[in-house]
N, C-alpha and C positions, 0 to 999 in steps of 0.2 A: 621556338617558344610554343607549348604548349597551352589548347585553348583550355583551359579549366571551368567555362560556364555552363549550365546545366542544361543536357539533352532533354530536352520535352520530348515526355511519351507521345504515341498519338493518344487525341482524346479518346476518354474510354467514353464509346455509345450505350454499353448497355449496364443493366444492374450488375450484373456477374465482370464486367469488367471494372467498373466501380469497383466494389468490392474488393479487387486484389489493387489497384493504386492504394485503396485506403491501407489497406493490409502490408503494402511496400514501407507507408508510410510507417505507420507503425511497427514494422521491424528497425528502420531506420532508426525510430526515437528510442529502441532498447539496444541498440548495438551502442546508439551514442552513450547510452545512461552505463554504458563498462568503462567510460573512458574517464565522464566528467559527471559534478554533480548538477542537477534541474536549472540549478539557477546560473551555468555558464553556457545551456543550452540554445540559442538563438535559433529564429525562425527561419533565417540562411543558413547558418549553419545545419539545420536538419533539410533543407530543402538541397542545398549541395552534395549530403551524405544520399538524399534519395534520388540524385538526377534529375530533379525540375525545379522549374521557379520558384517563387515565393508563390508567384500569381496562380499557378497551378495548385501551389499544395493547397489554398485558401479555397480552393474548390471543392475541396473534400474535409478541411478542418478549418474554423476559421480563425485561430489562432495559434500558436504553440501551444499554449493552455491548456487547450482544446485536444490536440492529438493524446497530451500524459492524462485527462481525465480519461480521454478513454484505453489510454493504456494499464488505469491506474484500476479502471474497472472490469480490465480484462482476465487484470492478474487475481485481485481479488477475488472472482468467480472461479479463476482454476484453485486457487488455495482452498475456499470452501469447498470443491469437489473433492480435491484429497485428504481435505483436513480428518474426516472419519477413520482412515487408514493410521494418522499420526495420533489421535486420540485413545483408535482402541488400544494402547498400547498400556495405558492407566485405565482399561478394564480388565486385565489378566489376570489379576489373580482375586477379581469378583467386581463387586459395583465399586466403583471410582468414589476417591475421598475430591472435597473438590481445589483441595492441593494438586494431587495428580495431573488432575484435569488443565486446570491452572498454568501447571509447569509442561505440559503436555502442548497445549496450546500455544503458548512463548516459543518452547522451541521449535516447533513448526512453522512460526511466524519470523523468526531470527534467522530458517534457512533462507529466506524469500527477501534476498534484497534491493532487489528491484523494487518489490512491495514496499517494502519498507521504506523506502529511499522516498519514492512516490506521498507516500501517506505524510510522510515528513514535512515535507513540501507543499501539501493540502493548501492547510491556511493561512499561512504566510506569504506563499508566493502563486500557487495556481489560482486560486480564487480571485485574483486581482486585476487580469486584464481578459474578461471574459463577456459575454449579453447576457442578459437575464433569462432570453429563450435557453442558452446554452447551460447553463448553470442547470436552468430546472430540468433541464432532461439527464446531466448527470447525476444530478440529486435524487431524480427519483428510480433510475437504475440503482445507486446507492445505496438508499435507504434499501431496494427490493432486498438487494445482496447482504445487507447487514442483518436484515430483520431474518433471512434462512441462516445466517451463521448466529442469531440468537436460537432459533427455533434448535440446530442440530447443537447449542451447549445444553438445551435443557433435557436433549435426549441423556447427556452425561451426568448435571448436574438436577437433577431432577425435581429437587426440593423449590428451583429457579422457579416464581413462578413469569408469565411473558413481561411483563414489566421489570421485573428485576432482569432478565437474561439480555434483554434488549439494553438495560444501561452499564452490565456489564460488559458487553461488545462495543457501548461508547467509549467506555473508558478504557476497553484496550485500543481503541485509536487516538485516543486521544493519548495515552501513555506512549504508544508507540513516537508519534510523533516529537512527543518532547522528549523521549529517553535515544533516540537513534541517532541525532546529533551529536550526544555529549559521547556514547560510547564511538563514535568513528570521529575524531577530533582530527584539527589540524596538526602538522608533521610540527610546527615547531609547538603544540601544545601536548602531544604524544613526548616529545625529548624532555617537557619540562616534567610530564608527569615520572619521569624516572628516578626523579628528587626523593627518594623515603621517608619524606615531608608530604611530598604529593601521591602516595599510591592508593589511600582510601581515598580518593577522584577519580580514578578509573572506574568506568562504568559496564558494565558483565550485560550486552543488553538484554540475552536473554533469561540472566539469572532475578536479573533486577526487574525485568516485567514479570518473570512468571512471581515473585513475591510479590511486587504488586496488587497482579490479578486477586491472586490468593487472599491479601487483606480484603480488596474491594469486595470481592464474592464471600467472603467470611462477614463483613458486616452487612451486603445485603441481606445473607442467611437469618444474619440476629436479628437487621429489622423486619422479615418477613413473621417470625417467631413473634416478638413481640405483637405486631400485628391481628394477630388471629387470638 
């Protein structure tokens, strides 16, 4: 019979060994997120994927929650590092319409499913068993992260001014989240939608966000115009 309960590392003593527990863990939590979705993820369950305890991993996150916010901010940070590379691609053949852009940014977002999976899951189920110290230190990495991925649409959209670029970055999270469920549906509601009753239900996520975007940034546009 094999023991299958979890080796504890030895304690890490210093910052830089820190650092790579936390970093185990969080491999851990995206290896799991190819398998199943957030919400059948348990805090044994990731603690037996990463080799320690519960007791251990709570030293370094202090809840599951905990570990996907900062995995949820990790990814985010790398997306807006490459997002420039997938935009310029709606400035080639001069300044960007902010359709382009729009559709641009979706499917860059639609490659990233792990992102997306994460973002999904925000308010419905990470935010729910978390401290309030915990919350506001992811909130305000967050916010930092969302306000430069407004800052780099207004380099595209330009007419954006920061108030408007910043609530259309809310509303791609927020569309994200409500739109990534319906497009990855359950196996028995994927069979039903094969009815040709049921195929305008299928959901294109990334065609259906980048239209989206494109209304919300089309009417920010208008009300900016009216405006001034």
């Amino acid at each position: 019979m094999t023991d299958d309960r979890p080796t504890d590392f030895q304690r890490a003593r210093s910052a830089e060994q820190r650092e790579v527990r936390k970093q185990t863990i969080l491999a851990a939590a995206a290896e799991l997120l190819t398998e199943m979705p957030v919400s059948d993820i348990s805090l044994r369950e990731l603690s037996r994927r990463v080799g320690l305890s519960k007791t251990n991993v709570v030293r370094y996150f202090e809840t599951r929650e905990a570990v996907f916010f900062e995995l949820l901010n990790r990814d985010l940070a790398q997306w807006i590092e490459e997002l420039p590379t997938d935009l310029a691609s709606a400035d080639i053949a001069g300044p960007a319409s902010p359709r382009a852009v729009t559709d641009a940014l979706a499917r860059s977002l639609a490659r990233r499913t792990q992102l997306c999976e994460l973002l999904s899951s925000l308010g419905s189920e990470l935010e729910r068993n978390i401290s309030a110290e915990s919350a506001r230190d992811f909130k305000r990495a967050h916010v930092r992260l969302l306000g430069a991925l407004a800052e780099l649409l207004r380099q595209h959209i330009t007419a954006l001014n920061p108030a408007a670029a910043r609530e259309l970055v809310s509303l791609t999270v927020v569309c994200t989240a409500g739109l990534w469920p319906f497009a990855h549906p359950s196996p028995a509601v994927v069979e039903a939608q094969q009815d040709p009753e049921l195929a305008a239900t299928k959901v294109d996520f990334g065609e259906r966000l980048g239209r989206t975007l494109h209304i919300a940034a089309t009417g920010l546009l208008e009300l900016e115009e009216r405006a001034t």
